[in-house]
C-alpha positions in Angstrom: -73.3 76.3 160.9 -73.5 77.6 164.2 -71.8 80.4 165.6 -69.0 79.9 168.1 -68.4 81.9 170.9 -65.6 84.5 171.6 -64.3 82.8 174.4 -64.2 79.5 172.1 -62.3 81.6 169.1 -59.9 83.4 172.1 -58.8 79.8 173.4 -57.5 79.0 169.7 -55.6 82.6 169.5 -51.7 82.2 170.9 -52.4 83.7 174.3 -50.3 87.2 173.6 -53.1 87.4 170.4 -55.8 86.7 172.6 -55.3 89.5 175.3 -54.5 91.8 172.4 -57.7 90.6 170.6 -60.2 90.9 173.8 -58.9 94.6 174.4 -59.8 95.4 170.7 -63.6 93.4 171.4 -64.1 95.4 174.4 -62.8 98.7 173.1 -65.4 97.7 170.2 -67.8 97.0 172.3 -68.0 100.3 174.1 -68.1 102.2 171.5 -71.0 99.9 169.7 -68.4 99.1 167.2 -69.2 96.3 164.7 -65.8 94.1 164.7 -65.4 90.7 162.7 -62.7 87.8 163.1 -61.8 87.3 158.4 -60.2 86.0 156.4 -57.1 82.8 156.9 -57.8 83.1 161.2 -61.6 81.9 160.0 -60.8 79.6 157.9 -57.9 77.7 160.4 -60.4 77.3 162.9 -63.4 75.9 161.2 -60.6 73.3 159.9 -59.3 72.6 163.2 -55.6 74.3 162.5 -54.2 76.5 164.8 -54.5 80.3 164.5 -51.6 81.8 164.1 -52.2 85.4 163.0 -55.4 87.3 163.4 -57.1 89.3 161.0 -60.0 92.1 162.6 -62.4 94.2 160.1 -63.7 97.2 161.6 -67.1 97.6 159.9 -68.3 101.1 158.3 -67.6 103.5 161.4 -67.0 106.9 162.1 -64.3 105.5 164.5 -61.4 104.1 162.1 -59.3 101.3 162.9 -56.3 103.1 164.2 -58.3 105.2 166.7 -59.8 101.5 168.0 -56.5 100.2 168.2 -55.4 103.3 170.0 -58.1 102.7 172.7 -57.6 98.9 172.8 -53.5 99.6 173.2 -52.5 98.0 176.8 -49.3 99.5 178.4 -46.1 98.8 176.4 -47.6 98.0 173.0 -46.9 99.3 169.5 -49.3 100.7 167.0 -48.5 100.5 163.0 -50.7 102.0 160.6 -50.8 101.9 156.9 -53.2 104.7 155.8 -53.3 103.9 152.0 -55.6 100.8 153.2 -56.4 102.0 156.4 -54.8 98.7 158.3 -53.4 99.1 161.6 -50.9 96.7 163.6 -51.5 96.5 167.5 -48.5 94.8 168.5 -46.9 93.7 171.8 -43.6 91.8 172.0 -44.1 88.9 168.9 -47.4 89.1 169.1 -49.6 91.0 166.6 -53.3 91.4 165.6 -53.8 93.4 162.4 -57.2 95.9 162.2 -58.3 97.2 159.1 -61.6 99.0 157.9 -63.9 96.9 155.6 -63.5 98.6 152.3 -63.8 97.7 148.5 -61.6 97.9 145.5 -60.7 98.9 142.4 -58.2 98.1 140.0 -56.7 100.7 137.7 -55.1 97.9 135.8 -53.6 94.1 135.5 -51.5 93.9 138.3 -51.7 97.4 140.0 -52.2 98.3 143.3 -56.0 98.6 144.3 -57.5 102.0 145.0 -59.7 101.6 148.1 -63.1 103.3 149.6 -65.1 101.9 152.4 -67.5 98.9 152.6 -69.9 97.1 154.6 -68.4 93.7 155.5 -70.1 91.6 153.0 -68.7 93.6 150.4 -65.1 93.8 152.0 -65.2 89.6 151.3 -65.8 89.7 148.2 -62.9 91.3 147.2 -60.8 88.3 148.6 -58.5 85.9 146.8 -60.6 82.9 147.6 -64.1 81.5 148.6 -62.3 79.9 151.6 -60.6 83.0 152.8 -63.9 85.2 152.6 -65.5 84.3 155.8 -65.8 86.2 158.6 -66.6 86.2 162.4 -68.6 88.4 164.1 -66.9 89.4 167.6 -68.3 92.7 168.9 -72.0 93.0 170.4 -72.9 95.1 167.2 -71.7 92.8 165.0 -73.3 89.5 166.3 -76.4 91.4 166.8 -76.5 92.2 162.7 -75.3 88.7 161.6 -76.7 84.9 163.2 -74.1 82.8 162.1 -70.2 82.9 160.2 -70.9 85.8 157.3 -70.4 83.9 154.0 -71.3 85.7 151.0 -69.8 84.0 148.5 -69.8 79.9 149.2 -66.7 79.5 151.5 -68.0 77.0 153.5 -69.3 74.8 150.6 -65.8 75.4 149.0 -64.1 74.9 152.5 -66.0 71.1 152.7 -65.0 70.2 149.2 -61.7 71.4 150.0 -61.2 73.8 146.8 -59.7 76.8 146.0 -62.4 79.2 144.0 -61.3 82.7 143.1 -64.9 84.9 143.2 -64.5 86.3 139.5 -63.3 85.1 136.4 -60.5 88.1 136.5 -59.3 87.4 140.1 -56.2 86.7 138.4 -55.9 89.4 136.0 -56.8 91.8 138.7 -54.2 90.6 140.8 -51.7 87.8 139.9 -50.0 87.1 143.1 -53.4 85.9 144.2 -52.3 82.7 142.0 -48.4 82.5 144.2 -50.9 82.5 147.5 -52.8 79.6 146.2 -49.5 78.3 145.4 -48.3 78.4 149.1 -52.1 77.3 150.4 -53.3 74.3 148.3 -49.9 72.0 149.5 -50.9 73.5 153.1 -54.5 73.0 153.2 -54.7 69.8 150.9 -56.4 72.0 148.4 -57.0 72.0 145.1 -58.0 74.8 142.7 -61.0 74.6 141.1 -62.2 74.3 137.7 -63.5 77.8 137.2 -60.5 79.2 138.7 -57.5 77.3 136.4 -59.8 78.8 133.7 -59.2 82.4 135.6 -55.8 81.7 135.7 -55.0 80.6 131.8 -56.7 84.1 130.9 -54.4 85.7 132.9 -51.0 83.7 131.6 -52.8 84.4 128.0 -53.1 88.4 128.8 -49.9 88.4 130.0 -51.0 90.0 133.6 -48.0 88.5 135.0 -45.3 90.8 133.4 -47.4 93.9 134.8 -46.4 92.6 138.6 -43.6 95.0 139.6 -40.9 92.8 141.5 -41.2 94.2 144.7 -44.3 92.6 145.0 -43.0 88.9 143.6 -40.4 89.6 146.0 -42.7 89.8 149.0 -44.6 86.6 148.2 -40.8 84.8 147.8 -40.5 85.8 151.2 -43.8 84.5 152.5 -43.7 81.3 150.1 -40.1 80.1 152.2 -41.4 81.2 154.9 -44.4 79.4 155.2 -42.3 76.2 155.8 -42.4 77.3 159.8 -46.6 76.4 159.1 -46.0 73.1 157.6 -45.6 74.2 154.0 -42.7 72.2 151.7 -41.6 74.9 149.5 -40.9 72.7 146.5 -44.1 71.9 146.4 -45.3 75.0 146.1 -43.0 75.8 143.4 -43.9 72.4 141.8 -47.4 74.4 141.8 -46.5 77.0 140.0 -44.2 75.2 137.5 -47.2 72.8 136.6 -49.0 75.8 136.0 -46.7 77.4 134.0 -46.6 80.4 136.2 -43.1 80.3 136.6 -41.9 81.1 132.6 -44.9 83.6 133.3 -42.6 85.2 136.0 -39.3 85.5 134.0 -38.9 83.3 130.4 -36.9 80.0 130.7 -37.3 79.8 134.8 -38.0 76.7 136.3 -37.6 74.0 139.4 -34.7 72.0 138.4 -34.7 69.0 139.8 -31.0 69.0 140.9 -32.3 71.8 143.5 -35.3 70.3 144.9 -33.7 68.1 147.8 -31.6 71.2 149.0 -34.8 73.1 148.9 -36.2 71.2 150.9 -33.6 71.2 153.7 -34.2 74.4 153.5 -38.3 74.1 154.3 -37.2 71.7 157.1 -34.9 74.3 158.6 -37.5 76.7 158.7 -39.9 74.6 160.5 -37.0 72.5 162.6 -33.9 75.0 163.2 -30.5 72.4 162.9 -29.1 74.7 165.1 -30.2 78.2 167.4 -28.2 81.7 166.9 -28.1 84.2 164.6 -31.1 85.4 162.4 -31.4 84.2 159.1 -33.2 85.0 155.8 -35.2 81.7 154.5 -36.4 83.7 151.4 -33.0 84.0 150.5 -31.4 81.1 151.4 -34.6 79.9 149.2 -33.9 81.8 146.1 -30.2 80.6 146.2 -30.7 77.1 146.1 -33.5 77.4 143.9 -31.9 79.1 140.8 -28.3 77.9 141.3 -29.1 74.9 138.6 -29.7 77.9 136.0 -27.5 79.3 133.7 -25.6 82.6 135.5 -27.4 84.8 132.8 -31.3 83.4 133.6 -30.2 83.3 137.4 -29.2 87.7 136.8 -32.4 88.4 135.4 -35.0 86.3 137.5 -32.8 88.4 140.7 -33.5 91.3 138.8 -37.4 90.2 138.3 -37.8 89.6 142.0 -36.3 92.9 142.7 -33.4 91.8 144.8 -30.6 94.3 144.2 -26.5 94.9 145.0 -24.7 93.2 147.3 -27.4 90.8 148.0 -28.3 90.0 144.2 -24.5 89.5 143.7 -24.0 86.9 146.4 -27.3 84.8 145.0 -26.0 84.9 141.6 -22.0 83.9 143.2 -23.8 80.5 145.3 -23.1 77.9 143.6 -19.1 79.2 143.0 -19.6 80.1 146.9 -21.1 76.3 147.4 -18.4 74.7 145.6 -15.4 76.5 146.8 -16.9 76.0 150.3 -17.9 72.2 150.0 -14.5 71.4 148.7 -12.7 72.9 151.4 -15.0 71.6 153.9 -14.1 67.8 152.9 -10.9 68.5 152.8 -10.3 70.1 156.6 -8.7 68.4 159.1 -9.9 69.4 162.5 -12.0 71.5 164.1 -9.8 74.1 163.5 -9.3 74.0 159.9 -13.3 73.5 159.7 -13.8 76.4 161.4 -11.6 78.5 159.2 -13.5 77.4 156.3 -17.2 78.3 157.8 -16.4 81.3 159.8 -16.4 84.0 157.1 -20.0 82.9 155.8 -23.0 84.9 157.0 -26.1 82.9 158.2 -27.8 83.3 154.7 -25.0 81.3 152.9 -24.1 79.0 155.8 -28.0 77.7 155.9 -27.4 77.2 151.9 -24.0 75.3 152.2 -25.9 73.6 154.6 -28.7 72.7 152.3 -26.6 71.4 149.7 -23.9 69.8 152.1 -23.7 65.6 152.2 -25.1 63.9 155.7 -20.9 63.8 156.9 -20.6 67.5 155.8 -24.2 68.8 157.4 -22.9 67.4 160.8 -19.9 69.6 160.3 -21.8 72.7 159.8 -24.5 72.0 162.9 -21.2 71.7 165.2 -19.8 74.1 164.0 -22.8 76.6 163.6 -24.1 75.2 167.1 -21.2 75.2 169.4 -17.8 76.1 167.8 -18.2 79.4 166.2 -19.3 80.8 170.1 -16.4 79.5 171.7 -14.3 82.2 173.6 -10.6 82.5 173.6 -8.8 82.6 176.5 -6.7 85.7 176.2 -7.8 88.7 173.8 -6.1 91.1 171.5 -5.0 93.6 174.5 -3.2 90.2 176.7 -1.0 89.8 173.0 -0.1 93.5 173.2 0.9 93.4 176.6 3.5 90.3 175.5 5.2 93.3 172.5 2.9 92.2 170.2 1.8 95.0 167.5 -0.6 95.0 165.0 -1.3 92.2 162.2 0.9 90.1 164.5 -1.9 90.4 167.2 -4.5 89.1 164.4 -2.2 86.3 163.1 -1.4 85.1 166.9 -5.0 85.1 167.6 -5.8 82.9 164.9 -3.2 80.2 165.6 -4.7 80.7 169.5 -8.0 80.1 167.9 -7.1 76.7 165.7 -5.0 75.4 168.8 -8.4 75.6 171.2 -10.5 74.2 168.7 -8.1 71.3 168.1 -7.6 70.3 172.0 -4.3 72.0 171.6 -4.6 75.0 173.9 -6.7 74.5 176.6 -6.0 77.2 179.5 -4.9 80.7 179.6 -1.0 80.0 180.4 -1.0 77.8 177.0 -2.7 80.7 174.8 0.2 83.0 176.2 2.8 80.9 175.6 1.7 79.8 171.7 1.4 83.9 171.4 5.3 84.1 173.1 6.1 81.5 171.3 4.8 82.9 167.4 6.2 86.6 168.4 9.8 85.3 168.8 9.9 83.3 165.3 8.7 87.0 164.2 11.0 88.9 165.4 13.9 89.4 163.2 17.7 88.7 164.3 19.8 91.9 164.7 22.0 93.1 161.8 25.6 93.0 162.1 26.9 96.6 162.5 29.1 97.5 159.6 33.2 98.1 160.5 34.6 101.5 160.1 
């Protein structure tokens, strides 16, 4: 396959990615570097997806990747590094291009964290997940003038053209199970499929039990990317249909499952992500996710797949209270009259639980929440706490008045300034107790 150009592989980047990824070519290129485009950017391209994040490997150097990154850095931009794998983040506003050194692995056990030396590029894909994702670019002068053409050392782009996943050892999945929740999230993605050799990989590892050896931190982080994948086209149920259908899920935590009573709210939830109902405040999809996913279980299963995934306190207690939360909320919801009263019912949720009411809400409720979430919630009052206290109002009776102000606008009630004083006027004399007869002497 012939080798495309820079300039052809900058015009796919986002623009931000592109200027960031030309500074790191040309700071590579002074310095006779040998710098590679690898990995899921490679892979996008040569199937004509958009690139989305970019992935550099700085081959064998005595320059490491955060010293390239600090030379490539325009004005303004942010450098993360990570020296346990020595990666490094060049960032600049949402853009980001992520550097790391070619190096290879080992694995001290099922499941454990890789301890890592450094590698020629070759060697650096082959410790990949899949065929597909163990390609690689060459960008710099040095490194097009060692390679003639897309570095594939293990049979990507046969694997890419057959459109399978193929892990590159029969313990790819022993070595590293969450290897089998990525192929999860990228076979419904790509149209993929996994192949034979690697569902025989992955019933060794159910059968050595290399699941329970994952701590939950790193399940966790995989949640996260699996719900979050929706904003790249991915419907989460199916990826969690993956993993039921290959039994990955009882792996995980014994008796968990994708009931189907949660799969259309789950996928309200993938379309959020990739189509916002409404714009505002930030919001958590992996958690959203995890709510509406396990609130078919039984409370007990629901504690102890939280406590698998590592999600802890206040946050584990809310996930395990959703579907109280939902039904409370829902029921209230149908039976509020007005803006007002809808607005009392919503306003206390955060954004995590609002997307899940929302998820699990009927078509007449859902339009509900969008108004609310999209245009109620932000309207302003026309007086404030400090106008009340300058009418005699004191304390909880400024909260209260501002409340009944509230419901009034929202209803068409109150619509000016003067109206929101007088309402407040009005509420502080029904307060304000009648004088007591003085007693005779």
């Amino acid at each position: 396959m012939k080798r495309p150009s820079v300039s052809e592989l900058l015009r796919a980047m986002p623009p931000e990615s592109a200027a960031l990824t030309r500074a790191l070519v040309d700071a590579a290129n002074e310095r006779s570097l040998s710098l590679h485009l690898v990995g899921g950017p490679v892979r996008d391209w040569l199937l004509d997806r958009p690139l989305r994040d970019v992935d550099l490997i700085l081959e064998r150097a005595e320059t490491s990747a955060e010293a390239l990154a600090v030379a490539a850095a325009p004005e303004g931009a942010r450098i993360s590094a990570y020296d346990r794998f020595g990666t490094v983040a060049l960032q600049m506003g949402a853009a980001a291009v992520d550097v790391a050194t070619g190096r290879r692995e080992r694995y001290e056990h099922d499941g454990a964290l890789p301890t890592v030396e450094s590698a020629p590029i070759e060697e650096d894909l082959q410790r990949r997940d899949f065929s597909v994702n163990a390609l690689a670019i060459p960008l710099s002068r040095a490194a097009r003038a060692r390679h003639a053409g897309i570095v594939d050392p293990t049979g990507g782009l046969e694997d890419l053209a057959r459109r399978h996943l193929r892990i590159l050892h029969r313990r790819s999945f022993c070595d590293d199970p969450t290897r089998v929740l990525r192929g999860a999230r990228l076979a419904p993605r790509l149209g993929f499929s996994l192949s034979r050799g690697s569902r025989s990989g992955l019933r060794d590892a159910l059968r050595e039990g290399s699941f329970g050896r994952v701590s939950g931190e790193r399940l966790r982080r995989e949640l996260v990317k699996l719900f979050g994948d929706a904003e790249v086209g991915l419907d989460p149920v199916r990826a969690l249909r993956l993993l039921s259908d290959w039994h990955v899920l009882g792996a995980l935590e014994p008796g968990l499952a994708l009931d189907a009573a949660a799969v259309p709210a789950i996928r309200r939830v993938g379309r959020a992500v990739a189509t916002p109902p409404w714009t505002g405040l930030r919001w958590r999809p992996w958690v959203t996710g995890l709510a509406v996913w396990l609130a078919p279980l039984s409370p007990q299963l629901r504690r102890r797949a939280l406590r698998r995934f590592a999600v802890r306190g206040a946050q584990a207690e809310r996930i395990a209270r959703a579907p109280s939360l939902r039904d409370r909320t829902l029921r209230a919801l149908g039976r509020a009259r007005g803006r007002g009263a809808i607005d009392a019912v919503l306003r206390e949720l955060n954004e995590d639980d609002l997307h899940a009411v929302y998820a699990w809400a009927s078509p007449a409720l859902r339009r509900r929440i969008v108004r609310f979430a999209a245009e109620d919630r932000h309207r302003r009052l026309p007086v404030n706490g400090a106008d009340l206290a300058g009418l005699g109002l004191e304390g909880p009776a400024i909260g209260r008045a501002l409340e009944r102000i509230r419901l009034g606008v929202l209803d068409g009630v109150v619509g000016s300034r003067e109206e929101a004083l007088a309402l407040a006027r009005e509420l502080g004399q029904r307060r304000t107790p009648a004088p007591r007869p003085k007693r005779r002497r």
